[in-house]
Backbone as JSON Lines, residues from 0, in Angstrom:
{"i":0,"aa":"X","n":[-44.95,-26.78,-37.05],"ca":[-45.44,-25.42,-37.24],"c":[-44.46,-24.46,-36.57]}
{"i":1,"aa":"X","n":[-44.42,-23.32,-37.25],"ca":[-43.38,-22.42,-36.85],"c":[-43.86,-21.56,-35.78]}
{"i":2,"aa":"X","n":[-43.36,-20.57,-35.29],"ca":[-43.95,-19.26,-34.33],"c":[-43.41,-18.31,-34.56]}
{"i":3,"aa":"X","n":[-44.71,-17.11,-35.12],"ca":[-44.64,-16.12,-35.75],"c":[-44.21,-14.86,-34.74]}
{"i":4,"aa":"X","n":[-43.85,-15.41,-33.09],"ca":[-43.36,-14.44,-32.67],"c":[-41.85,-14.56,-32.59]}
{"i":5,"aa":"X","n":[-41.27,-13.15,-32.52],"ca":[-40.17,-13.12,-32.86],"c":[-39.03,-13.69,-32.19]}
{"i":6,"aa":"X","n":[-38.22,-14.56,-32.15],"ca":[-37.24,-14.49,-30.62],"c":[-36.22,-13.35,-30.14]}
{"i":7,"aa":"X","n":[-36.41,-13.04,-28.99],"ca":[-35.08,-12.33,-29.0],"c":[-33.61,-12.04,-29.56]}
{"i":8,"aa":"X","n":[-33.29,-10.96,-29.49],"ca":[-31.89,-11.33,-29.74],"c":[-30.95,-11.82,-28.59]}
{"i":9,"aa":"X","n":[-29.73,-12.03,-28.91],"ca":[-29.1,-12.82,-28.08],"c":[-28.86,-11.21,-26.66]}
{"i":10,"aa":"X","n":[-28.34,-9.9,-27.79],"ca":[-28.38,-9.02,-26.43],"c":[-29.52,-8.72,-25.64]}
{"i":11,"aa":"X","n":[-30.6,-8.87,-26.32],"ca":[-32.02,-8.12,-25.52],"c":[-32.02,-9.64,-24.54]}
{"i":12,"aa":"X","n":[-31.84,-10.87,-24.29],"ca":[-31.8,-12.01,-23.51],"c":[-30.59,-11.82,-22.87]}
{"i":13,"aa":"X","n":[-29.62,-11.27,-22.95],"ca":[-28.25,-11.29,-21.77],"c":[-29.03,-10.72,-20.75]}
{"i":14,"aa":"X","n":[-28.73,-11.19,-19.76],"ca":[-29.04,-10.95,-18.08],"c":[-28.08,-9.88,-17.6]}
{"i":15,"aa":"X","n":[-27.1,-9.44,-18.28],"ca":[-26.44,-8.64,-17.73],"c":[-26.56,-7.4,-18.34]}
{"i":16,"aa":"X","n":[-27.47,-6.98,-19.13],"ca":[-27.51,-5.56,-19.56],"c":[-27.3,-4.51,-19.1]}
{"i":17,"aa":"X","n":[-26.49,-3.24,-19.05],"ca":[-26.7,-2.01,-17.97],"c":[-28.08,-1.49,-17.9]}
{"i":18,"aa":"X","n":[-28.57,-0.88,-16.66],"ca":[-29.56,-0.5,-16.69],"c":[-29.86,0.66,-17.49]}
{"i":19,"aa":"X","n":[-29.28,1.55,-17.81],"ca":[-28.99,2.24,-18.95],"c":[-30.08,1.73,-20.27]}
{"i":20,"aa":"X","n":[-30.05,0.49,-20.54],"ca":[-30.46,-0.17,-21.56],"c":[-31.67,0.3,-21.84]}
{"i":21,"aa":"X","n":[-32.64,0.09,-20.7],"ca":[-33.81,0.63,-21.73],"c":[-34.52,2.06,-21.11]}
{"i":22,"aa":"X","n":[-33.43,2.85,-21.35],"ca":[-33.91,4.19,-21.52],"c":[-33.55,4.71,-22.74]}
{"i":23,"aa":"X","n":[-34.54,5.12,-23.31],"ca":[-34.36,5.33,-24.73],"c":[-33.5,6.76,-25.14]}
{"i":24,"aa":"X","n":[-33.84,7.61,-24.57],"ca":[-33.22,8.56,-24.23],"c":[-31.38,9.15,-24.22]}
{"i":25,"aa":"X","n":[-31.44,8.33,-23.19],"ca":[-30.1,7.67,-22.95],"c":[-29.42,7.04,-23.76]}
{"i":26,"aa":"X","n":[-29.9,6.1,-24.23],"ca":[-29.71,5.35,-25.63],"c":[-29.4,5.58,-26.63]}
{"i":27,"aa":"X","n":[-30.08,6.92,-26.95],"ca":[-29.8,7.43,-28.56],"c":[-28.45,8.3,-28.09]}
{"i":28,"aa":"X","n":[-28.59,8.32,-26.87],"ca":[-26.71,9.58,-26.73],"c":[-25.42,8.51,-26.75]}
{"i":29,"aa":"X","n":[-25.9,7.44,-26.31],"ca":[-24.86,6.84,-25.93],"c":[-24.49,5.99,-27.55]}
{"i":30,"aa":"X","n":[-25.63,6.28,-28.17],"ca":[-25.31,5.12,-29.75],"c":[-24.84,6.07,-30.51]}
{"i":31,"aa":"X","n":[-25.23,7.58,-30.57],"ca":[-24.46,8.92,-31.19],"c":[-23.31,8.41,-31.61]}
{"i":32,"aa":"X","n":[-22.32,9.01,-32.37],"ca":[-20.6,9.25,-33.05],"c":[-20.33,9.7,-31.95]}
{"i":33,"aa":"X","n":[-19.07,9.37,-31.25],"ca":[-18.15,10.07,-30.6],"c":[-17.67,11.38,-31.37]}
{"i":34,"aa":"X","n":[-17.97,12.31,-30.53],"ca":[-17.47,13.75,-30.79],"c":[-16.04,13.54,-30.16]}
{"i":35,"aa":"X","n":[-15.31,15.09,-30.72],"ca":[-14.16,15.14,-30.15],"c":[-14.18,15.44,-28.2]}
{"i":36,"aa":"X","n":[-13.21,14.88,-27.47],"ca":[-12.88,14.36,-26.43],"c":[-12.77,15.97,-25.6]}
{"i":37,"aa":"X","n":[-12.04,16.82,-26.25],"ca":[-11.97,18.47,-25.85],"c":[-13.28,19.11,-25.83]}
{"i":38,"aa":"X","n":[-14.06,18.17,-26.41],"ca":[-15.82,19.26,-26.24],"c":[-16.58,19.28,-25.18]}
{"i":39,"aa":"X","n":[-16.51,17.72,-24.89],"ca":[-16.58,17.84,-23.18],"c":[-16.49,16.14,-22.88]}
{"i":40,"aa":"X","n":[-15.0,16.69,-21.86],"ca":[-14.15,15.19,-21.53],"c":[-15.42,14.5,-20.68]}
{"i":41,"aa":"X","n":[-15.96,15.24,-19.85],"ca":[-16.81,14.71,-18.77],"c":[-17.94,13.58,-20.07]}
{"i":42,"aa":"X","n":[-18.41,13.73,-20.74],"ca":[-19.42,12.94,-21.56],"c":[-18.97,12.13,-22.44]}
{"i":43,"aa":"X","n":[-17.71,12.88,-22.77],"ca":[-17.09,11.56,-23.61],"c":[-16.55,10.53,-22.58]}
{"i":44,"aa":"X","n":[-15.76,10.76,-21.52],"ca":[-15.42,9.81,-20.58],"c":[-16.68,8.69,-20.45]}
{"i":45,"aa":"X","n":[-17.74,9.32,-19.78],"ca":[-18.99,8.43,-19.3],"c":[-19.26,7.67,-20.58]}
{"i":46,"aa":"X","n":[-19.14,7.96,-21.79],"ca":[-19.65,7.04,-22.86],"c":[-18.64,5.99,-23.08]}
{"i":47,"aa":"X","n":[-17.33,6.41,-23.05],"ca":[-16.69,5.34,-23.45],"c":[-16.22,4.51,-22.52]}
{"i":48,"aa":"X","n":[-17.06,4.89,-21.06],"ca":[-16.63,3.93,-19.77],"c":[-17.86,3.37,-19.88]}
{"i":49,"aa":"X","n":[-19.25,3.43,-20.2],"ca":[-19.93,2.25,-20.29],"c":[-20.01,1.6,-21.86]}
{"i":50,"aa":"X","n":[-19.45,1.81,-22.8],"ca":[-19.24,0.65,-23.37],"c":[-18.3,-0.35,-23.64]}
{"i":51,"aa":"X","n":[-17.01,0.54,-23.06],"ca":[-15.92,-0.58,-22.67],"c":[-16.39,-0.96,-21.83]}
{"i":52,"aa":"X","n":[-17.31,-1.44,-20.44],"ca":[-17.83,-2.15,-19.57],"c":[-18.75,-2.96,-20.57]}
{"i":53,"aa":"X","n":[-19.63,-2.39,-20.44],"ca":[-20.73,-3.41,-21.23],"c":[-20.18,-4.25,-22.56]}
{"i":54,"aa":"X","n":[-19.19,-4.17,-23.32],"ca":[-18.25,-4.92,-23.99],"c":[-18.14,-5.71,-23.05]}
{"i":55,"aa":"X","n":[-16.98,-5.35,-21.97],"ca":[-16.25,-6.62,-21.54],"c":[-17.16,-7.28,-20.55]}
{"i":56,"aa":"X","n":[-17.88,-7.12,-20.16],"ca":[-18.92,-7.94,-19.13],"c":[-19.38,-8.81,-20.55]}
{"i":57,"aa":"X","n":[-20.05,-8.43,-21.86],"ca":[-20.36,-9.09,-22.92],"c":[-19.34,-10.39,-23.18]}
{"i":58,"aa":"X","n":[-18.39,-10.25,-23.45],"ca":[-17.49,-10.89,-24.0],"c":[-17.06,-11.88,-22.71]}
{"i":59,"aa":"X","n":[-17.04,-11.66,-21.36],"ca":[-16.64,-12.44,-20.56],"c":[-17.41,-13.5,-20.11]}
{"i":60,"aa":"X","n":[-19.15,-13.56,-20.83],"ca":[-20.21,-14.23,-20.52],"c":[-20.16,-15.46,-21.4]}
C-alpha cells in the first residue's frame, strides 16, 4: 500500500536551508527577476549574495 502523504522535496529536507527560507515575504523578493544593479546595488548585492551561498552550501552537500 502506498502513502497518500506527500514526501518532501529533496530542498524542503536539506538541513542546511537559510533561515530566510521560510519567510514568505522574504521569499517572494528574493525569487523576483533581478532588476538592474544601478537601482539599488544595496538589494541587488544581498540577493545575489544569498543565492550564490545557498547554491554553493547546496552543491557542496
Amino acid at each position: 500500500m502506498t502513502s497518500l502523504t506527500p514526501k518532501p522535496s529533496p530542498v524542503e529536507s536539506w538541513d542546511r536551508l537559510p533561515s530566510d527560507w521560510h519567510n514568505d515575504e522574504r521569499m517572494d523578493a528574493l525569487f523576483a527577476f533581478f532588476k538592474d544593479r544601478e537601482l539599488n546595488p544595496v538589494h541587488y548585492d544581498a540577493k545575489m549574495k544569498f543565492w550564490s551561498e545557498t547554491i554553493i552550501n547546496y552543491c557542496e552537500d
